[in-house]
C-alpha positions in Angstrom: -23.0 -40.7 -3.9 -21.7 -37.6 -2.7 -18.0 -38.9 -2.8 -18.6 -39.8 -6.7 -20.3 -36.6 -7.7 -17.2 -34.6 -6.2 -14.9 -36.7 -8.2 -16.2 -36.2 -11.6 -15.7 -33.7 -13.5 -18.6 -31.8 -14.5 -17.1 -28.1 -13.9 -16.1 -26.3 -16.7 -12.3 -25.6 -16.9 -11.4 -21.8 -15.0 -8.9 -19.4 -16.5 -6.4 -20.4 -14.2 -6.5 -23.9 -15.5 -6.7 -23.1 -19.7 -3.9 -20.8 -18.4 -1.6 -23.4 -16.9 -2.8 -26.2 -19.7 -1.7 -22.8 -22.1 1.7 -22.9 -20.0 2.3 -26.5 -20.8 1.8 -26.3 -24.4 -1.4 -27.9 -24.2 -3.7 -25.8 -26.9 -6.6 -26.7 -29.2 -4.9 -27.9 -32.5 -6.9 -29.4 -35.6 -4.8 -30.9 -38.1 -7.8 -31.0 -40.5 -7.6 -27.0 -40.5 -3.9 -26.6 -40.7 -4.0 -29.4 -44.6 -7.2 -27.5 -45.6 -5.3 -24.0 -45.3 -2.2 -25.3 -47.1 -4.2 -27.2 -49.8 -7.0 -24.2 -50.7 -3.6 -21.7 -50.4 -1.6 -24.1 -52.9 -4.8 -25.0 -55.1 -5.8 -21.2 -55.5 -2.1 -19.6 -56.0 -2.1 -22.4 -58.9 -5.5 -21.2 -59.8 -5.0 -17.5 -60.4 -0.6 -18.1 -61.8 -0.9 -21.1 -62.7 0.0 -19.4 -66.4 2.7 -17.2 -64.8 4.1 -20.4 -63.2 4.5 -22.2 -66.6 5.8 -19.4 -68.9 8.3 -19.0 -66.1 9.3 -22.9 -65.7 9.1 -23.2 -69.5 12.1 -20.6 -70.1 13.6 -22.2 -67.3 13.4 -25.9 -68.5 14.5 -24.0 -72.3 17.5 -22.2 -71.0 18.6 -25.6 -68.8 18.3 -27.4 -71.6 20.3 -25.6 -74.3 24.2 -26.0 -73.9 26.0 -23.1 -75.5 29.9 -23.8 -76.7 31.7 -22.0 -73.8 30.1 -24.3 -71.3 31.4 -27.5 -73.5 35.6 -25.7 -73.8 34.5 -24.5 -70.0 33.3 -27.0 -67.9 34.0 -25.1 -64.8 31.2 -22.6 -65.4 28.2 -25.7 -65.1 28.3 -24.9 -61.4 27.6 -21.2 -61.5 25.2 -21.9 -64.4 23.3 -24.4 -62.1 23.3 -22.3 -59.4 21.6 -19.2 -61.5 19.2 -21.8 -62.8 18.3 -23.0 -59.5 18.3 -19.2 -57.8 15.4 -18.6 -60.9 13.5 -21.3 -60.6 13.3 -20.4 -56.7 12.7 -16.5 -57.8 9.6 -17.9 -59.8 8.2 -20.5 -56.6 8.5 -17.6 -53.9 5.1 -16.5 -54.4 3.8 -19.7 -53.9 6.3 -21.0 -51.0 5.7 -17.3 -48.9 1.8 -18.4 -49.2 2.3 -21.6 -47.6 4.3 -20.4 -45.2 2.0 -18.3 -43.9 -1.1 -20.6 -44.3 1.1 -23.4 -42.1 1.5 -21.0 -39.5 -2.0 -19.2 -39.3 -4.2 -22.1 -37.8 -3.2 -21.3 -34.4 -3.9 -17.8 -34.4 -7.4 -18.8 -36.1 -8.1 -20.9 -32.9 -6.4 -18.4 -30.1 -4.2 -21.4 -29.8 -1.1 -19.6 -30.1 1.7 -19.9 -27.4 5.7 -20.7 -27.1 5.8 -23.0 -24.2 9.3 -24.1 -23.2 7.7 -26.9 -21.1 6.7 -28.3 -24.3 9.9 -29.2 -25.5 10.9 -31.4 -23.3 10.9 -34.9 -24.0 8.4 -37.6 -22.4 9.7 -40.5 -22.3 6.7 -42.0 -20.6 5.3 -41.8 -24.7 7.7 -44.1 -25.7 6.2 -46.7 -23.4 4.9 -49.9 -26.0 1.9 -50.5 -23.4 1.2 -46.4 -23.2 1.3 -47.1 -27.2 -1.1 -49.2 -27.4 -3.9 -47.7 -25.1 -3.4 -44.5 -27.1 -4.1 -46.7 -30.3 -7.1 -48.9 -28.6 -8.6 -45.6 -26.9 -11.5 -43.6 -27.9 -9.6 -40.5 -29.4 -7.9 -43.1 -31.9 -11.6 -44.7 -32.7 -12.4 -41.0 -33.3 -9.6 -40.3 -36.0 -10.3 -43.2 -37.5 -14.0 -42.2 -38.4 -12.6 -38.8 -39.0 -10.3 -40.4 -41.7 -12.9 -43.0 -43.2 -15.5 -40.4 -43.7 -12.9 -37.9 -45.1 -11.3 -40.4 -48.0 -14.9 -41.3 -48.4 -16.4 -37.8 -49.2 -13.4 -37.0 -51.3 -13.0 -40.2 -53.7 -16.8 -39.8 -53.7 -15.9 -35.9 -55.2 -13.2 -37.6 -57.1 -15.6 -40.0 -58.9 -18.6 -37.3 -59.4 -15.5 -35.1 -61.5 -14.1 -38.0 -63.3 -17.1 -39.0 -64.6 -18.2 -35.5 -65.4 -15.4 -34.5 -67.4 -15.1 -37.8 -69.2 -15.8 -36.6 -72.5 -13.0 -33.7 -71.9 -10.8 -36.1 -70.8 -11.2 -38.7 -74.1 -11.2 -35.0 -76.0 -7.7 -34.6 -75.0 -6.9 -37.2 -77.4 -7.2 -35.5 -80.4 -6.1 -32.3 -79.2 -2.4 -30.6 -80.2 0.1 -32.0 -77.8 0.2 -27.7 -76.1 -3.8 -26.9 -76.4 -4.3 -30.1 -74.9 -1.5 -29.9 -72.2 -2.9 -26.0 -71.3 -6.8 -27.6 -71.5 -5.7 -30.3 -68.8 -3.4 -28.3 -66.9 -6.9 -26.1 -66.3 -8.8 -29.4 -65.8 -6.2 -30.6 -63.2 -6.1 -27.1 -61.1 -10.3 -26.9 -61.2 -10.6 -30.8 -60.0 -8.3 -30.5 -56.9 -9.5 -27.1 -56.3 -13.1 -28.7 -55.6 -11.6 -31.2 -53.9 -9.9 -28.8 -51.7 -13.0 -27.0 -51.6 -14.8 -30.4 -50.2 -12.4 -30.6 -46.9 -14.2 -27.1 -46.1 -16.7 -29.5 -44.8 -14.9 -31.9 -43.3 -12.7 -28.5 -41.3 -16.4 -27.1 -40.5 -17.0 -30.2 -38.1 -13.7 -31.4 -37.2 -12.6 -27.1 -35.7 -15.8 -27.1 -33.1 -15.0 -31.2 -32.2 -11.7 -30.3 -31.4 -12.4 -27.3 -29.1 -15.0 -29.1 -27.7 -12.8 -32.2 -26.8 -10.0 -29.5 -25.8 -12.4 -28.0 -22.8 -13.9 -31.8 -22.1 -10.5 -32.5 -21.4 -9.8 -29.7 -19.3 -13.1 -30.3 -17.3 -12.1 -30.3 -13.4 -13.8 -32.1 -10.6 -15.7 -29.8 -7.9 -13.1 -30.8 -5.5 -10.4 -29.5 -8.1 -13.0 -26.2 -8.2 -12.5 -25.9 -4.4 -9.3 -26.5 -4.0 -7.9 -23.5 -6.7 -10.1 -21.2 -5.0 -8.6 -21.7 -1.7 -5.2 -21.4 -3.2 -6.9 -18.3 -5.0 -7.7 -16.6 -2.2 -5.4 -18.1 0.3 -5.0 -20.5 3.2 -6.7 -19.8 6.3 -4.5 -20.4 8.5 -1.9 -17.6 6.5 -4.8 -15.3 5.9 -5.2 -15.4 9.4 -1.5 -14.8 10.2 -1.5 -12.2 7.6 -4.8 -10.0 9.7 -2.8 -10.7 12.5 0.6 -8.8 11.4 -1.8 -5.9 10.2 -3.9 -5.5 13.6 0.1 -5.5 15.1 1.0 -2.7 12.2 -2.2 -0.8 13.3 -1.3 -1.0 17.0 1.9 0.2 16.4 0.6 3.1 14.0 -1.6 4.0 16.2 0.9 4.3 19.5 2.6 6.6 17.6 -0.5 8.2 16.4 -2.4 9.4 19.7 0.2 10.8 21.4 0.5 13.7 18.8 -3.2 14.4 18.7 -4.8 17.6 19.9 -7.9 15.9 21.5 -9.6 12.5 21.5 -13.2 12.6 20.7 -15.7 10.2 22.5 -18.7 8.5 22.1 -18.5 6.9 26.0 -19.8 3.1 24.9 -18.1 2.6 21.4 -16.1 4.8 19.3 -12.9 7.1 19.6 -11.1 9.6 17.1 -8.3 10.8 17.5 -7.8 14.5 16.3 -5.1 17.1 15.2 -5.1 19.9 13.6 -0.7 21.7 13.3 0.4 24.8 11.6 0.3 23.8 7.9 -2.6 21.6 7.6 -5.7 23.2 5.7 -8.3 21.3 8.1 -8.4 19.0 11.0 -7.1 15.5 10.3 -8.1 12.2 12.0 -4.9 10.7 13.5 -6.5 7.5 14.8 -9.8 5.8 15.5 -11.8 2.7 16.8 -14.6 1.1 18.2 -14.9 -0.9 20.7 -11.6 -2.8 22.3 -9.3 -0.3 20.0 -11.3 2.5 21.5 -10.7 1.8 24.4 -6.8 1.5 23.2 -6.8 5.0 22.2 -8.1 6.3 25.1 -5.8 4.6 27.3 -2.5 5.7 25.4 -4.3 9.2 25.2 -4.5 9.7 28.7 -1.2 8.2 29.2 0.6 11.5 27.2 -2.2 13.7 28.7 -4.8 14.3 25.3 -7.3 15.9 26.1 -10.6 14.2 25.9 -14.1 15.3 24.6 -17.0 13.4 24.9 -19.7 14.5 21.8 -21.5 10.9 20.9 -22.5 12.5 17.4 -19.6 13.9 16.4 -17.1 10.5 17.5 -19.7 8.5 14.9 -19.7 10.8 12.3 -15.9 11.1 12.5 -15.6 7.5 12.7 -18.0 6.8 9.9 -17.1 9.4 7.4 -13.3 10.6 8.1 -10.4 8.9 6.5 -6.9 8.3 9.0 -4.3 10.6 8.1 -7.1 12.6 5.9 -8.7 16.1 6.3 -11.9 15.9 7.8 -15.3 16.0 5.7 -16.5 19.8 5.2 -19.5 19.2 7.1 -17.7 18.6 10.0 -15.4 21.7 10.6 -18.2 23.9 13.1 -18.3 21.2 15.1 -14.3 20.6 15.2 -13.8 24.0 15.5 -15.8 24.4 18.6 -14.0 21.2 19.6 -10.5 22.6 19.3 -11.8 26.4 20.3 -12.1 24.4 24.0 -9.6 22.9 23.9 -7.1 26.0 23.5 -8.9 27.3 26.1 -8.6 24.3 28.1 -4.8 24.9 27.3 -5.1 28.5 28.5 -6.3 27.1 31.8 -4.0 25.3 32.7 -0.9 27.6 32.5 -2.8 30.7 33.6 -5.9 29.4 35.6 -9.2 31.7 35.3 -12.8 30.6 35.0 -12.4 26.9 33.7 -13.9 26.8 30.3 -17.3 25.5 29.2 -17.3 21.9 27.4 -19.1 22.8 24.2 -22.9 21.1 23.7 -24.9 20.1 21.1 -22.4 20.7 18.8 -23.5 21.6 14.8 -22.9 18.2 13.4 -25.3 17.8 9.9 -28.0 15.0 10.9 -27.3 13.3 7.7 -23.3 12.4 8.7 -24.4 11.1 12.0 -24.6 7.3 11.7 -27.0 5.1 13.9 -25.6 4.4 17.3 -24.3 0.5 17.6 
């Protein structure tokens, strides 16, 4: 039961996967939307110049029709004539085209379905398989259109029929109407009719926009197997993650060879923790060169007394230098009395050595603020 649960898919679709399916072209698309745009674009531009459209197609059709006498000696001048007639007739459409244009385009953005996707263009030729045909016509996305397309020529021939027979008196008026009146009267009847038809797909694009996006993610839906799997390439294989800590312990080794030999004193905490110290001509405060806990505490102290560091052991002071100082970073401000006495030995220490004297006093109970000191492990 366990096998099956992990194999179906029941997870919502990450954004790594919409991402790649976004990669491969594969974007919500309903086709329903993209005719509705075109049709309520077209229906309404007829709507509102419908007039300006036919006093512009009338001179048109007038001026195409009437042959002056230089065209009839000239016969070479039909061509250029045609081609004027043709450029104005295209003049007067451009509203109309530049409209649909953009209403054929827009139904992507509408549905953040928008992408170019190289991969998209190249052919499949596993779709022009007869049996591949087939399933796709006999499966459950084809039942789906079906219904879609039944219940879409349904509501509109029912629309069809409720305007027919609601204009029927208009229409038998026609009859006894002057041939213009009554070509402007059904002109207007014509452009109202398939606007409300237009107007009826509204519904049919209300349930067929959330179907599709719904049916987009369904299709999209990944296994829990699938959800593991991406996050371990998300985050990594173990076995290079591992590999990976283990080149940055070897950087941090090497960093911190070349670390403790420079520093002006090692502080100690004797069981755990180690910080290396330094403070050069230049620097504003005392910086922390290197520090540890444990096995690399130990590290540091052996490479420090291989160059001769001098060592310091102040428990509080290694812990709240360890907890609170950054490597290669000044030294919190709460922290400088007690360095200072730290570093005022170890000149002295220095001193010592090359002129001998009373050997200096280790400093004790050095001033470190209660609050930077962090429990002992």
């Amino acid at each position: 039961m366990a096998e099956e649960s992990d194999l179906e898919k029941t997870e919502e679709p990450t954004g790594r996967r919409l991402e790649q399916a976004r990669e491969k072209g594969q974007v919500p698309h309903s086709r329903e939307l993209g005719t509705f745009l075109v049709l309520i674009v077209s229906a309404s531009t007829l709507w509102m110049m419908g007039g300006w459209f036919m006093e512009r197609s009338l001179d048109i059709t007038r001026r195409a029709f009437t042959v002056e006498s230089q065209y009839m000696h000239e016969p070479a001048l039909m061509l250029p004539r045609l081609g004027e007639l043709s450029w104005d007739a295209l003049v007067v459409m451009s509203p109309l085209f530049g409209l649909l244009m953009v209403a054929a385009i827009l139904p992507p953005f509408l549905l953040n379905a928008w992408v170019f996707s190289p991969t998209a263009l190249v052919p499949d030729f596993n779709r022009l398989n007869p049996l591949s045909g087939l399933g796709r016509m006999f499966s459950w996305n084809s039942l789906m259109e079906l219904g879609k397309a039944v219940l879409k020529a349904s509501l509109v021939g029912g629309v069809a029929v409720f305007l027919i027979w609601g204009a029927r008196d208009e229409i038998f008026g026609l009859l006894g109407e002057p041939v213009e009146t009554g070509m402007a009267h059904a002109g207007r009847m014509v452009a109202f009719s398939f606007l409300m038809l237009v107007m009826t797909l509204a519904l049919v694009v209300a349930a067929d926009v959330p179907f599709q996006l719904w049916q987009y993610h369904n299709k999209l839906k990944m296994t829990k197997e699938e959800v593991k799997q991406e996050m371990k390439e998300m985050m990594g294989d173990p076995h290079v993650k591992g590999r990976i800590r283990s080149l940055q312990a070897q950087a941090a080794r090497k960093r911190m060879k070349q670390a403790v030999p420079q520093a002006d004193v090692i502080v100690n905490n004797p069981t755990h923790y180690s910080d290396a110290l330094a403070y050069k001509a230049g620097m504003q405060a005392p910086k922390v060169l290197a520090k540890g806990v444990g096995e690399i505490a130990l590290k540091i102290r052996e490479i420090g007394a291989a160059h001769a560091v001098p060592t310091l052991e102040a428990p509080p002071l290694a812990r709240a230098l360890y907890k609170h100082a950054d490597l290669e970073k000044e030294i919190p401000s709460g922290l400088y009395n007690a360095v200072a006495e730290v570093l005022a030995y170890i000149y002295q220490l220095a001193q010592w050595r090359q002129l001998g004297g009373a050997y200096p006093v280790p400093p004790r109970n050095l001033p470190v603020p209660p609050e930077l000191v962090p429990e002992a492990v």
